[in-house]
Structure formats: C-alpha cells, structure tokens
C-alpha positions in Angstrom: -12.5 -12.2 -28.0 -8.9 -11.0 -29.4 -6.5 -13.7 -30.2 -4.6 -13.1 -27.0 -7.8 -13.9 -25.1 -8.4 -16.9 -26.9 -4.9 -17.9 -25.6 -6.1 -17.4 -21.9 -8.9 -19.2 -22.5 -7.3 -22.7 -23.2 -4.7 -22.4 -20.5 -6.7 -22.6 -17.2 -9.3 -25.5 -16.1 -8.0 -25.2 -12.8 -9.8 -23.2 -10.5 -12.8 -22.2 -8.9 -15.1 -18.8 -9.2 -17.2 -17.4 -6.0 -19.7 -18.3 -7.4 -22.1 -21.3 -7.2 -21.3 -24.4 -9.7 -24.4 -23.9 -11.2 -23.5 -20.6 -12.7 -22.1 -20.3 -16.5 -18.4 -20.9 -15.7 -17.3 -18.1 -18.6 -18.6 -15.5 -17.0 -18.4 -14.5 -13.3 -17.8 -10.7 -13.5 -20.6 -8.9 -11.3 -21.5 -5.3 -13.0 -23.1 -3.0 -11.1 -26.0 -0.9 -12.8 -24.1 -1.3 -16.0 -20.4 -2.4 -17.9 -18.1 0.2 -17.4 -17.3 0.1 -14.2 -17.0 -3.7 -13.0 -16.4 -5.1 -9.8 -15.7 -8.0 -7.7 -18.8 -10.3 -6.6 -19.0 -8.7 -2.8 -20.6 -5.2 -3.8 -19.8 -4.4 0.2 -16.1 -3.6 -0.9 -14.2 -1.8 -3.0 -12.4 -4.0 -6.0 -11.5 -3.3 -9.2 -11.7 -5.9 -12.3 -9.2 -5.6 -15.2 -9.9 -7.7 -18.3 -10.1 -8.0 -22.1 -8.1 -5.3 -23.5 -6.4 -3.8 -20.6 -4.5 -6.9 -20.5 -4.0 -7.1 -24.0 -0.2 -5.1 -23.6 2.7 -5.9 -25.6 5.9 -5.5 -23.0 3.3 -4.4 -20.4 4.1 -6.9 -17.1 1.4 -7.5 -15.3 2.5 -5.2 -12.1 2.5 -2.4 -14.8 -0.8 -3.1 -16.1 -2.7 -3.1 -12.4 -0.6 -0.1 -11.8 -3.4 2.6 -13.4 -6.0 1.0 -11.0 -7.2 3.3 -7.9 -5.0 2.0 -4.1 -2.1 0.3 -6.5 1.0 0.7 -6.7 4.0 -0.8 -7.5 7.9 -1.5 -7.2 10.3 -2.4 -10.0 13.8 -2.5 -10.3 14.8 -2.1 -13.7 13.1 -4.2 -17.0 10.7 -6.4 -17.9 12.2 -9.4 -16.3 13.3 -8.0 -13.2 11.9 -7.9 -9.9 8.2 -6.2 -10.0 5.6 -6.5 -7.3 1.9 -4.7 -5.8 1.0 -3.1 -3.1 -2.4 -1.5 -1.8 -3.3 1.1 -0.1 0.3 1.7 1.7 0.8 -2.0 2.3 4.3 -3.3 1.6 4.1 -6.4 -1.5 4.7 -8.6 1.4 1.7 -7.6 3.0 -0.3 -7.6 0.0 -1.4 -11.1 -1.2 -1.4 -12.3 -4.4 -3.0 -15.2 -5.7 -3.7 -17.7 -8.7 -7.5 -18.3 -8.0 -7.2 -19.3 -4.6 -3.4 -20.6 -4.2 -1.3 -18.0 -2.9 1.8 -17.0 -4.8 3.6 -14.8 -1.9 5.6 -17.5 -1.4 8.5 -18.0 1.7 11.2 -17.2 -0.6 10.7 -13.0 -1.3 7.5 -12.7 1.2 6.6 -11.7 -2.1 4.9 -12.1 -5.1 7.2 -11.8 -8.0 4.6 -10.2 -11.0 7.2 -10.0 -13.5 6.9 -14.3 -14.0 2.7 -14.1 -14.3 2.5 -13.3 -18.0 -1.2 -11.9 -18.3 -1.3 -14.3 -21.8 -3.5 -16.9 -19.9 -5.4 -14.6 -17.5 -9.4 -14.1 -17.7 -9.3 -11.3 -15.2 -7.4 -9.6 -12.5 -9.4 -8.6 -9.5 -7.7 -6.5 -6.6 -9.8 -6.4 -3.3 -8.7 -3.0 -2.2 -9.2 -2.4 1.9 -10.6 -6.2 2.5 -9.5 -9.4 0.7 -12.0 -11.7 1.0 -11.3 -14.2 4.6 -12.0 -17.1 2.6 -8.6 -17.0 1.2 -5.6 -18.8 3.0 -3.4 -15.8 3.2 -4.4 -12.5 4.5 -3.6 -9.2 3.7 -3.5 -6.2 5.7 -4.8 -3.8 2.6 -6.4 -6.5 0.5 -5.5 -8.8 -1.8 -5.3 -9.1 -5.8 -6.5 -12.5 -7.4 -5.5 -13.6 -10.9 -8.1 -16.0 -12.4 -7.3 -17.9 -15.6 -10.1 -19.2 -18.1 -11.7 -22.5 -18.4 -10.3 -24.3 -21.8 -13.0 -25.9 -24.2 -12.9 -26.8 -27.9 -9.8 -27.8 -29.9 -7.6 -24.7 -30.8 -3.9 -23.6 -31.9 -2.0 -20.2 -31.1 1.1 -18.6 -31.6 2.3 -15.7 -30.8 5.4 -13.5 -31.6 6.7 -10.1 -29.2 10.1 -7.4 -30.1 10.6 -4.3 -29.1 13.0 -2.0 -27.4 16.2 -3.4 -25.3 16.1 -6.1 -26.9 13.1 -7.7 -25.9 11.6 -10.7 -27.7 9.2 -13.3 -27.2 7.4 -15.8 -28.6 4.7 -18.7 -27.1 2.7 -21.7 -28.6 -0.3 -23.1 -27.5 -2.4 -25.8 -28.6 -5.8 -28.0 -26.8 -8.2 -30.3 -27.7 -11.5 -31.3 -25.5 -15.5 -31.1 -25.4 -17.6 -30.7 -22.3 -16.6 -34.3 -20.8 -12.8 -33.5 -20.8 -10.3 -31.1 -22.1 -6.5 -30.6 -22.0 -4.2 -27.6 -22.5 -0.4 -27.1 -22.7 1.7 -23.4 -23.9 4.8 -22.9 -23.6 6.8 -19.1 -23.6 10.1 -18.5 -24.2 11.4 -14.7 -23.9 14.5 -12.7 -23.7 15.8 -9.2 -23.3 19.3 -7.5 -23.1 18.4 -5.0 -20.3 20.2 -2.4 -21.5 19.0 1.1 -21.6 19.9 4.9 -20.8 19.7 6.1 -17.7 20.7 9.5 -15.2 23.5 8.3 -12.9 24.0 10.7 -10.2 27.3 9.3 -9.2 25.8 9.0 -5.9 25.5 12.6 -5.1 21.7 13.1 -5.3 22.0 17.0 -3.9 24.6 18.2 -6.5 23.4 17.6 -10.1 27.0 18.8 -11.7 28.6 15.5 -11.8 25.3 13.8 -13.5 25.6 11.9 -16.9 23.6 9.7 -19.0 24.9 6.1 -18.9 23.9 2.8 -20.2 22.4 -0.3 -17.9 25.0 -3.1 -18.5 24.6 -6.6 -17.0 20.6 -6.5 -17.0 20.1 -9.7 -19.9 18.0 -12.1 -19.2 15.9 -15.4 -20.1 13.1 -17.2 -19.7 11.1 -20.6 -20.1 7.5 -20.5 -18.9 5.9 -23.8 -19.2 1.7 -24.5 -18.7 -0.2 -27.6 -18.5 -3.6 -27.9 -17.6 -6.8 -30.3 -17.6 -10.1 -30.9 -16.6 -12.3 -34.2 -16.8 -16.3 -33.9 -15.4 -17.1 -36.4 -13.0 -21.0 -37.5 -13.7 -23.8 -34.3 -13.5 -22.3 -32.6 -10.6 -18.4 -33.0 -10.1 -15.1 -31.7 -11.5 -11.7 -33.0 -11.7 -8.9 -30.9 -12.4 -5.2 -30.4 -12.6 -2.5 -28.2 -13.0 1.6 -27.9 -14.0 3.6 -24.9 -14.0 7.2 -25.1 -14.6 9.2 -21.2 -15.1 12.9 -21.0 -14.9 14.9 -17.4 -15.9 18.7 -16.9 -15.8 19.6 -13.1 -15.6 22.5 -10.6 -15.0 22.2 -8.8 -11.5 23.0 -4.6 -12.7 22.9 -4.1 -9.7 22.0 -0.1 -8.5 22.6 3.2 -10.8 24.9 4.3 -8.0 27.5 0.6 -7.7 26.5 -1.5 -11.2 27.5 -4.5 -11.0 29.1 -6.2 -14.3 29.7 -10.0 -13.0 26.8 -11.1 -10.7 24.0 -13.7 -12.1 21.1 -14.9 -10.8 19.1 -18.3 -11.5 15.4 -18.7 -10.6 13.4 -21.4 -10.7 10.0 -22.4 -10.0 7.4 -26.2 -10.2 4.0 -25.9 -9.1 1.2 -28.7 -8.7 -2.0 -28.5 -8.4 -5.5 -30.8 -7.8 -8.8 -29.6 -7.2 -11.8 -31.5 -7.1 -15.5 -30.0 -6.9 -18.8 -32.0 -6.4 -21.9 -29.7 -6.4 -25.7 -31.1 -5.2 -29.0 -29.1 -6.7 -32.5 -29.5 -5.9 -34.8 -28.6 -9.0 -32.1 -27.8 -11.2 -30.7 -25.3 -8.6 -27.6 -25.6 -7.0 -27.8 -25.3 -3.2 -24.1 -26.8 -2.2 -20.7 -26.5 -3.3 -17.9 -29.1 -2.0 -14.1 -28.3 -2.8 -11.0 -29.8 -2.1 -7.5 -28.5 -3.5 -4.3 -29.3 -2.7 -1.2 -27.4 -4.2 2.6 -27.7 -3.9 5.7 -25.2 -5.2 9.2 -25.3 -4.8 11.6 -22.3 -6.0 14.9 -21.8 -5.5 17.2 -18.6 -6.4 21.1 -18.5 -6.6 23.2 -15.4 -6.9 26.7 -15.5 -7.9 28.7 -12.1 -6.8 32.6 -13.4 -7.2 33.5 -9.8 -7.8 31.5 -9.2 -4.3 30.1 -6.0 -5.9 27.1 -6.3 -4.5 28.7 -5.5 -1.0 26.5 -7.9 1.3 26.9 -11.6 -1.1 30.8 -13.0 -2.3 31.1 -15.7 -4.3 27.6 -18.1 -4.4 24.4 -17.7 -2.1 21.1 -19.9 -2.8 18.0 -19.8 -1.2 15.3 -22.8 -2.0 11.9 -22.7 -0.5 9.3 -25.1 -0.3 5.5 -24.8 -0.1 2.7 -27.7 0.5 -0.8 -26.7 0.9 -4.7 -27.6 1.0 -7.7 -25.8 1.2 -11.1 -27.4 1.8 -14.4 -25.9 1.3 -17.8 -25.7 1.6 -21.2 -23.1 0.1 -24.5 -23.9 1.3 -27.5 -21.8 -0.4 -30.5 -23.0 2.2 -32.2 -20.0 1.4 -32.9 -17.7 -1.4 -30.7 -14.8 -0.7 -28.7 -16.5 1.8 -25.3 -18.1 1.5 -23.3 -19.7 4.3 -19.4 -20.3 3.1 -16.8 -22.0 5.1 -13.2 -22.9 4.7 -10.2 -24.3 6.3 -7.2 -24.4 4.7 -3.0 -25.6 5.8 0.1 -24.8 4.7 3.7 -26.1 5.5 6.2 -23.8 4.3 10.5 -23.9 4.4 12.7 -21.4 3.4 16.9 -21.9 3.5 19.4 -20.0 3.0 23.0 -21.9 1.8 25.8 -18.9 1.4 29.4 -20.6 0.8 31.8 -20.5 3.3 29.4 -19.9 5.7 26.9 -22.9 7.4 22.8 -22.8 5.9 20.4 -21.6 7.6 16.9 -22.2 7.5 13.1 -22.0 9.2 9.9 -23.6 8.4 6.0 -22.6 9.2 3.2 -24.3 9.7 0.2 -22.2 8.9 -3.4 -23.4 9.9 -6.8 -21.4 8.9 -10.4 -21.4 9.1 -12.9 -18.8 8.1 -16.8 -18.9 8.1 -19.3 -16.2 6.0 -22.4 -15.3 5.6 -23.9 -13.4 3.0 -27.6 -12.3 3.5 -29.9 -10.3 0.8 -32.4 -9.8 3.2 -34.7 -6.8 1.1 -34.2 -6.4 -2.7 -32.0 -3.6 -1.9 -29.7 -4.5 0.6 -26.9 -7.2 1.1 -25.2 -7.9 4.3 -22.0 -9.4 4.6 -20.4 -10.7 8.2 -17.1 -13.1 8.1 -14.5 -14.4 10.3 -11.7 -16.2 11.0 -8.9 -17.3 12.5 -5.1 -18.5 12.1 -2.4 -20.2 13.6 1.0 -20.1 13.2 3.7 -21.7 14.4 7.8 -20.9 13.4 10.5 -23.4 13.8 14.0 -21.6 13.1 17.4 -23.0 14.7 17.6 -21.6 18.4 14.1 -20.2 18.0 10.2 -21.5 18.1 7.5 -19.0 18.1 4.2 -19.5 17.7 0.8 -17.4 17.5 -3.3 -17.5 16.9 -4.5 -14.3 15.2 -8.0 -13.9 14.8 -9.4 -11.6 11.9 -13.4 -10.6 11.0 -15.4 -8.4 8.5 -18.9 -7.0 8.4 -20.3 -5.3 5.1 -23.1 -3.7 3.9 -24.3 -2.5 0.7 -27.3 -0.2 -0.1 -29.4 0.6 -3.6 -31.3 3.7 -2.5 -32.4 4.0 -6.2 -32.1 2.3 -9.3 -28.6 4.1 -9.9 -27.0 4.6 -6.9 -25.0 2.1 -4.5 -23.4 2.8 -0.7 -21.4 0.2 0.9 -19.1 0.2 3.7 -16.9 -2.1 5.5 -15.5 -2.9 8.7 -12.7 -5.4 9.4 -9.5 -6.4 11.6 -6.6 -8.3 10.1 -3.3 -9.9 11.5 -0.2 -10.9 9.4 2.9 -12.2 11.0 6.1 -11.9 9.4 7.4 -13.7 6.8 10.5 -16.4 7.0 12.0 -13.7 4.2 11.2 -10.5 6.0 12.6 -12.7 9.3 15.7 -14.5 7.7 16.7 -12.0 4.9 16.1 -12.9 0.9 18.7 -11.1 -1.0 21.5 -9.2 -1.0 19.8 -5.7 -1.4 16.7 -7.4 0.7 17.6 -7.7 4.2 15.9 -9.8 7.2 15.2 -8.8 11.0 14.8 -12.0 13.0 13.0 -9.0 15.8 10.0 -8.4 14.0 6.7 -9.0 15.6 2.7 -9.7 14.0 1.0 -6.8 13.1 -2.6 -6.0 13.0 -4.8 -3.4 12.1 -8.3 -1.7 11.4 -9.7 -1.1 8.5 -13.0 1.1 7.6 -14.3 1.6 3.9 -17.3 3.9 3.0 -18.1 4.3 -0.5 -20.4 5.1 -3.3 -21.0 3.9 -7.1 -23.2 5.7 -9.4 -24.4 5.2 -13.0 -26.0 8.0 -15.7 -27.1 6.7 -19.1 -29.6 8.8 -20.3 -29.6 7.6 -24.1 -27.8 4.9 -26.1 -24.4 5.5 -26.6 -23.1 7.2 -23.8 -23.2 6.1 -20.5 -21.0 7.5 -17.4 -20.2 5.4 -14.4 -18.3 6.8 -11.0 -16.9 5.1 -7.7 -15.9 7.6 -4.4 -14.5 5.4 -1.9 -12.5 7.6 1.3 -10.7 4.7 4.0 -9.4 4.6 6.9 -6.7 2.1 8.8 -5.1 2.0 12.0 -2.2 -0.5 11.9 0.1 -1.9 15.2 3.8 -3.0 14.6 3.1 -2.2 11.0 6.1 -3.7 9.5 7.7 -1.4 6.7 11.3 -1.4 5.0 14.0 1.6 5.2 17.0 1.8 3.0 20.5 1.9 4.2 23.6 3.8 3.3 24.6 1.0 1.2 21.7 0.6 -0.4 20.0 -1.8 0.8 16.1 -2.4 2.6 15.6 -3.7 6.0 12.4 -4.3 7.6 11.3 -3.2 11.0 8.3 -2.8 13.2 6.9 0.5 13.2 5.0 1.3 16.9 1.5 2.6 15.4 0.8 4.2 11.8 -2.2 5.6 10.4 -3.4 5.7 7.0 -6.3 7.5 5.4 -7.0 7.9 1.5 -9.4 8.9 -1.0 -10.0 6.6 -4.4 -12.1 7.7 -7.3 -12.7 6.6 -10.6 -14.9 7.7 -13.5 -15.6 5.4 -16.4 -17.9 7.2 -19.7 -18.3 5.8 -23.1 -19.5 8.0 -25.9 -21.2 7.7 -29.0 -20.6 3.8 -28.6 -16.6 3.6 -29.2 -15.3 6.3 -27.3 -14.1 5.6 -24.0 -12.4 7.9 -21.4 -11.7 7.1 -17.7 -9.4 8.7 -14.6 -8.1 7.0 -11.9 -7.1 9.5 -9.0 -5.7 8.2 -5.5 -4.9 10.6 -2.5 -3.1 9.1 0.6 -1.9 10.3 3.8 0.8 7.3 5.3 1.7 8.3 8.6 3.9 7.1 11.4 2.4 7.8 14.7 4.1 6.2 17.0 5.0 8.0 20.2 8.5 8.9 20.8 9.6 7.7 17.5 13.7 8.6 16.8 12.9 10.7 13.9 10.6 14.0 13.4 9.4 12.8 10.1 6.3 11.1 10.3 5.9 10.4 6.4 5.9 6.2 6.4 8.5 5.6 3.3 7.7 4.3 -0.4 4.1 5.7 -0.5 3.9 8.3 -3.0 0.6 10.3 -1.5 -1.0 11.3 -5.3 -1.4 9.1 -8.0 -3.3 10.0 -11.2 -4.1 7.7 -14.5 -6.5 9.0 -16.7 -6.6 7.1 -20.1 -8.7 7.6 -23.5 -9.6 4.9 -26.1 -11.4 4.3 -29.0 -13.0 0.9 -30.9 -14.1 0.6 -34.4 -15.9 -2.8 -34.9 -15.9 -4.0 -38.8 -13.9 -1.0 -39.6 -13.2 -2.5 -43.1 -15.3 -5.6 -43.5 -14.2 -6.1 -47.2 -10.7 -5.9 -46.4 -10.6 -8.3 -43.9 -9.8 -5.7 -40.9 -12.7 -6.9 -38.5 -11.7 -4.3 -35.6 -9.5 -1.6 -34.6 -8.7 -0.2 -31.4 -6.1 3.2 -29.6 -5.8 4.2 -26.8 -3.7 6.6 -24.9 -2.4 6.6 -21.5 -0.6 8.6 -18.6 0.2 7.5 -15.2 1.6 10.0 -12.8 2.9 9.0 -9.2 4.4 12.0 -6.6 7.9 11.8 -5.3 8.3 9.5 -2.0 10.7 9.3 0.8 13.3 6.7 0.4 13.9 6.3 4.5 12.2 7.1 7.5 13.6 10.3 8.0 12.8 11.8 5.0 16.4 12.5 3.5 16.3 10.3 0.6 13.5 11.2 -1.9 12.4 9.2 -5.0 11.9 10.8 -7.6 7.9 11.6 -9.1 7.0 9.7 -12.5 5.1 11.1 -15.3 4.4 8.3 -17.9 2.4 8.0 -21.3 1.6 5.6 -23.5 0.0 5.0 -26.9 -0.9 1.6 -28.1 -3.0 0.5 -30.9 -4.2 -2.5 -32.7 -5.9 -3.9 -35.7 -7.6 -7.7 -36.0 -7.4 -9.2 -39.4 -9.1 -11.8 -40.7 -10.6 -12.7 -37.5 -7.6 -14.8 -37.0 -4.9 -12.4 -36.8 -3.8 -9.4 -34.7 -1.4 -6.8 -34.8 -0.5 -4.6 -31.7 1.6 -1.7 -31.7 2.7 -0.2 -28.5 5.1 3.1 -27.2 5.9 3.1 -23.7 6.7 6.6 -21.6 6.8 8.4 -24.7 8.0 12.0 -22.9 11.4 9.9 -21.9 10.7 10.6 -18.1 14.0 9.2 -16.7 13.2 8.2 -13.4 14.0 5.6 -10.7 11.9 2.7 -8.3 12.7 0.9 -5.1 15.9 2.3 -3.6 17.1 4.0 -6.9 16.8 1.2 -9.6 17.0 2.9 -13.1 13.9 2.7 -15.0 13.6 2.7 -18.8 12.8 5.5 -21.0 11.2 5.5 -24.1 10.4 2.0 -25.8 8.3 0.5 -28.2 6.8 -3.0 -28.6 5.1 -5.0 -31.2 3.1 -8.4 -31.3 1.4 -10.4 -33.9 -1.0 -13.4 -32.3 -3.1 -15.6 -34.6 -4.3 -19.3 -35.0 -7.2 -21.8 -35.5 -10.2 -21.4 -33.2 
C-alpha cells in the first residue's frame, strides 16, 4: 500500500460493503477468474472498479480519473477546482447518481454531484454501475450509478502530504489516528489552492471564421479550499458497529466566466457540513453470519453565493445565493437463510430544500419529500449460475410556492449470470427506472445553469448482454476482456441545450434511444508490464416524432471514446538504496466532437489527451510522484465552451509513520 493509500485508509469507519458483516472488512473487491479485470459484487452487470494506483494522481480530480473507464464521461469547466461532474452511458450528471457508500451526494442544490470537492486521498475504491445501479440505493439513476467507498481506519498512524504544479496549483493535507479493533478515530484536514490561469484559443465568438482567433490567458479562475474529515468507529459486543462521520469543505473562487464573455469581477463561495451515524448489528449461527441489521441516518447543508456587480455574467447582478438542505435515513436488512441465497431489503427517506435569495428580487424556494423501498433476491442456484431479481418503488412529493406535485414511480431488475467454463462468464440484465426532476433542474442553479419549472419524470428501459473472459496460460502473463453491447429506451428523457447567451436549459425530450458498445482488455506481461484499452461506441438519438428540428443527434454525447494506457512496476528496484518500488505509466484519452444544441449547429470540439506519470517509494515511508498532463497541448473546450488547460505538470511527496 503506497503512502497515499495508507491515507485513505485512516479516514473512513463509516460505511457499509455489500457484503455480509462476517466478511474481512479490507477487502470486498469481487474478481472474476483472476485480478486484472475487477468488478462490482453483482457479476449480472457491468461495473468497473478503480483502485490502488489509478487513484494515486497528483492534480488528477476524481471526475478525471473515472473518465478512462468504458460508459464515462465527463463535464468540466475550466481547472481543478471548478465545476467537474459524471455521466454514463448518455445520462446527464443529474441523472447519474453519485454516492459516498450509500449517502447520495447529488444533492438539491446542482441536481448534481460536484467531483471536483471528493479528493480521491481517502478513497478505497470507486465502483461505477454502468446500465443498472444497484435498487438498494436511495437515489436512482437512469444509466447507473458510481459509488465512492472509503476505507476502514485501524492502528495508530501519521501522514502528510505536499502537491504543486502548473497554474499555480498547491496543496497540502495532514492526517493523524489512533485505535485497535474495539475503537478507533481519524481526523485530516486539506488545504489547496490554484491561480486558474492558463492559455487558451479564444475564438472571439465566431466559431466558423478562425481569422480573428488568438491565444489568451484565463484571468479571474483563483481559487481556495478547506476540506475537513472526521471519522470514528466503536464495536458494540461480538456483533455490532457504531460509527460516525464529519465533513466540513468550504472554497472561495473567481467566476472566469466563458472563453467567449470572461468575466473579471464575479466570485463565488461554497460551502458544505455533512453528518453521519450508522449503526450495524449482525446475528451468525456457527460462526456464520446469516443476518445483517443497518440503520443510517445522514444530514448536509450547502449553500453557494455568486457576486456579479459588473452583471457580466448576463443572467445574475449584484448578489444571488442558493442554500439547500438535505436530511435522510436509510434502514436495512440481509437475510442468508440458505446457502446461495440472499434476501436484501431496504427502505430509505429523504427531506430535501433548495432556495434561491437573488437581491432585489423576493426568494424563492421548494422542498421534496422522497420515500423508498426496494426488496432483492439473489439466488446461486447451480455452481454456475447466479440469478438476480429486485424491485422497488418511490414516492415523491414537491412543495414549491403556487405548485404541489406529487408521484409514485416503480422501478425493477432481473439478472443473470453464466460460467459456461472455467474462463468464460455471460450475464445480462433487464431493468426499468424512473427519475423525476430535480428542485435545480426545476427551479434553476446558476447563472449559466438554467431551470424549467415544465419538466415532467422520465423513465426508461434498459437491457445489458455481456461477456468476460480470462487467458493465463503461464505465470507472468495473463489477459483479461469484457464485451458488453446495451440498449435503452428512455420517455421525457430530460437533457440540457445551450442558448445564444450561453447558457444550458433543460427540457423534456418526447422519446430517445440509446445503444452502445463497451469493451475493455486488461494483459499483464512478464509480471510488471501492464497494458489495457478502454473503447466506448454510442449512438444517442432523439426519436421523438415531430420533433422541431431534423437533427436527431441528443447533445453532449460524444459517440467514440478511446483510453488505452501502458504501465510498468518494479518491486525492490534498489533494495540497498532504500527505493522499495517504482512505477510509469502512460496514458491517452480521446473523446469525438459533440453537438453543443439540439440542432446540431454548435459543435464541441474532439479531445486528444496524454499523460505520463511516474513514481518512486523510498524508504517504505516516502513517495515521490511526478505527473504531465495532456502533454501534445490539445487546446480544447468542455460544457458550453469552457477553456480547458493545456499542458501541466504536477508533483507530490506523501510520507509518515505507519
């Protein structure tokens, strides 16, 4: 474990795996006929599991580093601290759920989940659920859902850690615990800055006539941040957990607003608590555990302010705030009567306000109350087949000022997974899911993110067939492959278009249809060389009938996306030296051009990005990472037309007392 890991493993006592209490809590991760290729727990989906290394990324967000994984994409605009969020499979973020273990961090405010404030410091794993997010979850997704799960802490440690590189990027974070198995407590704090500022193409507005282009420089774009984490656990008797957790993460920033109208005066503040209990009590017979009891109960309040007194972000002058609140419990219960049989059920509630104060003008605001209950069963009924069916429904109901709505949206699954031979697995999957829109998709969030109190639920179907294989034929090299082609068909599929000015505005599209190809192949040679490719096709279309336009191309979904990456490890490289280990690794991500709008007329540009990054552990205490960031210079742009930066370099020294 790298010194950055050892970090993420003091920081999180919080919250639960899928799996049964009586399994070793440091180690959930399912592998299928071998390690290169893991996946999530349910072998009847698709999922893909990042850890280890490939979170180990000095100036890598998190939304960057999930970016390379098959389904995935994401949205920036600008740097590191600036807005970055997911999406699968041609879902918009808002209708792609994130969440930190179980509590969901799409929170009223954005519809969104904000992945530029998750530093991946104090993550175990990321998992993204690609198609179908498992129904036990209090938020579903239309495309699936991505879960970041933290480590357990144990043992008494102290890290620091220290982060530069280009635009004037810095960081730096202590941590320090101290426990055993009967209790243990964690706290780190992160402080980071940048200036923002970078070189980018400006147009000048005039995307079709490349005469009047120049190079400028990103002003307005500094920012900085306080990310606080405080966590504990105490073990109730032979069977039960207690545990707790406190996030505090404030960030003041400039607003650059777009390449096209920078803005030089606006600021933004955001701020964000969360709480968190969970309690577990498990019951074995024989030493094995047969039932799993959990309660947790969670609450978050953010706010974000924008000053504009210049008004140069055309829809805000002078001060606009938006605070949202979120209280929520989830309670849950995993019964293993039989071998090879599990019975899981859930139900889960959520109060949740959003309001919106703009000066001169009178707030606004609406509140939902969000109920949910979902039941599973997962059956392994012959050696070499599982079976998974689930189901479950929500309630919603909207309180706004001259408006009450309210809804019941039912959703199920049924999976199945086959091992034909000892190397070989097919699984498929068929679900339904609902999502109604958010109080921010409804009510507006920003100035350049609009609302549209019109919008209706949407639903959709979903269908997954798939295929993993293995080949080791001697020690040392080992290849590993997954082929999964999908299918959905989504109703009042809610999707954003840009305006003239600029900015995004959601609206209910009649009936789209989206089909897709994912594959991934994972080999390792000679024990330390390891290569993998990541390709994703898509085809995003709007099929509504007597839709205003002729294009049918659904906007922000780029239809190809390629990542192919090659790495190397040398364990004890120089044991008398005191180098313990030494990794590279090289990296490209390419993403085709998309349309901006529904018609077509605006295009985004396509991105070409590589990356080197190596590393070297010293002492077994100390590591030094070394990374360069889209090394050809690709000058390119993200969600309607933010500049992105060019060529950067970052550098990070982590070490301590384990």
């Amino acid at each position: 474990m790298s010194a950055r890991r050892a970090i993420a493993a003091c920081i999180a006592a919080l919250l639960p795996t899928p799996a049964l209490a009586s399994e070793p809590e440091d180690e959930v991760v399912v592998e299928v006929r071998g390690a290169l290729l893991p996946r999530g727990d349910d072998a009847t989906t698709a999922s893909t599991v990042l850890r280890g290394d490939e979170l180990d990324r000095p100036g890598a967000s998190t939304a960057e580093i999930v970016s390379a994984s098959p389904g995935a994409q994401i949205a920036r605009t600008g740097g590191p601290a600036e807005l970055a969020t997911v999406t699968l499979r041609g879902a918009t973020s808002a209708q792609t759920p994130v969440f930190l273990g179980p509590i969901p961090l799409n929170d009223e405010l954005t519809g969104t989940a904000d992945l530029s404030a998750v530093p991946t410091f104090f993550l175990r794993r990321i998992v993204l659920h690609r198609g179908h997010g498992p129904l036990s979850l209090p938020l579903g997704g239309l495309s699936g859902a991505v879960v970041l799960e933290p480590l357990v802490p144990s043992g008494a440690r102290a890290l620091a850690s220290w982060s530069a590189g280009s635009f004037g990027t810095a960081s730096a974070a202590a941590f320090a615990s101290y426990g055993n198995d009967r209790g243990a407590a964690a706290t780190s704090l992160r402080l980071e800055r940048t200036a923002g500022t970078f070189d980018y193409n400006d147009d000048r507005g005039t995307s079709f006539d490349p005469t009047d282009d120049r190079v400028s420089t990103r002003q307005n774009a500094d920012a900085a941040a306080v990310d606080l984490w405080t966590t504990g656990r105490a073990r109730l008797g032979q069977g039960g957990t207690l545990d707790g957790l406190v996030r505090v993460f404030a960030r003041d920033q400039g607003v650059p607003g777009l390449g096209v109208l920078p803005a030089r005066r606006a600021r933004a503040r955001a701020r964000q608590a969360l709480a968190v209990a969970r309690g577990e009590v498990t019951c074995d017979t024989a030493g094995v555990s047969v039932c799993d009891v959990e309660t947790i109960a969670w609450a978050r309040a953010s706010s974000y302010s924008l000053d504009d007194p210049g008004g140069e972000l055309l829809f805000v002058r002078g001060r606009q705030e938006t605070r949202a609140t979120s209280l929520g419990s989830r309670v849950r219960l995993r019964l293993a009567p039989l071998e090879g049989l599990l019975l899981d059920a859930s139900s889960s509630l959520a109060l949740s306000r959003v309001a919106v104060d703009a000066r001169g003008a009178g707030e606004s605001s609406a509140a939902r109350t969000t109920f949910r209950g979902a039941a599973g069963l997962t059956a392994a009924p012959l050696s070499w087949l599982d079976l998974v069916l689930e189901g479950s429904v929500q309630s919603e109901s909207l309180a706004a000022p001259g408006e009450r709505a309210a809804s019941v949206l039912p959703q199920a699954r049924l999976g199945a997974a086959l091992r034909p031979t000892s190397f070989v697995e097919v699984f498929t999957s068929l679900g339904r899911y609902a999502r109604v829109p958010t109080l921010g998709e409804q009510f507006g969030v920003t100035a350049s993110v609009l609302g549209n109190p019109r919008l209706g639920p949407e639903t959709g179907l979903s269908a997954d067939l798939g295929a993993r294989a293995i080949y080791a034929p001697a020690a040392g090299f080992g290849l590993e492959a997954e082929l999964v082609l999908y299918g959905r068909h989504a109703s009042d599929l809610i999707v954003y278009q840009k305006s003239s000015f600029g900015a995004l505005t959601p609206y209910n599209v009649g009936e789209a249809r989206f089909l897709g190809l994912e594959a991934t192949v994972v080999t390792r040679l000679l024990g330390f060389v390891r290569a993998s490719t990541a390709l994703t096709l898509s085809d995003p279309r709007d099929i509504t009938e007597g839709r205003a336009v002729e294009a049918d191309l659904l906007p922000f979904q780029a239809q190809v996306a390629l990542a192919p990456s090659l790495g190397v490890d040398f364990p004890n490289l120089f044991p008398r030296l005191g180098w313990d280990a030494a990794r590279a690794a090289l990296r490209f991500q390419y993403r085709s051009a998309r349309a901006g709008d529904p018609a077509g007329l605006v295009r985004l540009p396509s991105q070409a990005l590589l990356e080197l990054e190596a590393s070297v552990r010293i002492f077994g205490a100390l590591e030094l990472t070394g990374r360069l960031a889209n090394l050809t210079n690709d000058r390119t742009t993200d969600l309607i037309g933010y500049p992105l930066p060019g060529r950067s370099g970052f550098v990070e020294l982590t070490g301590g007392l384990f």
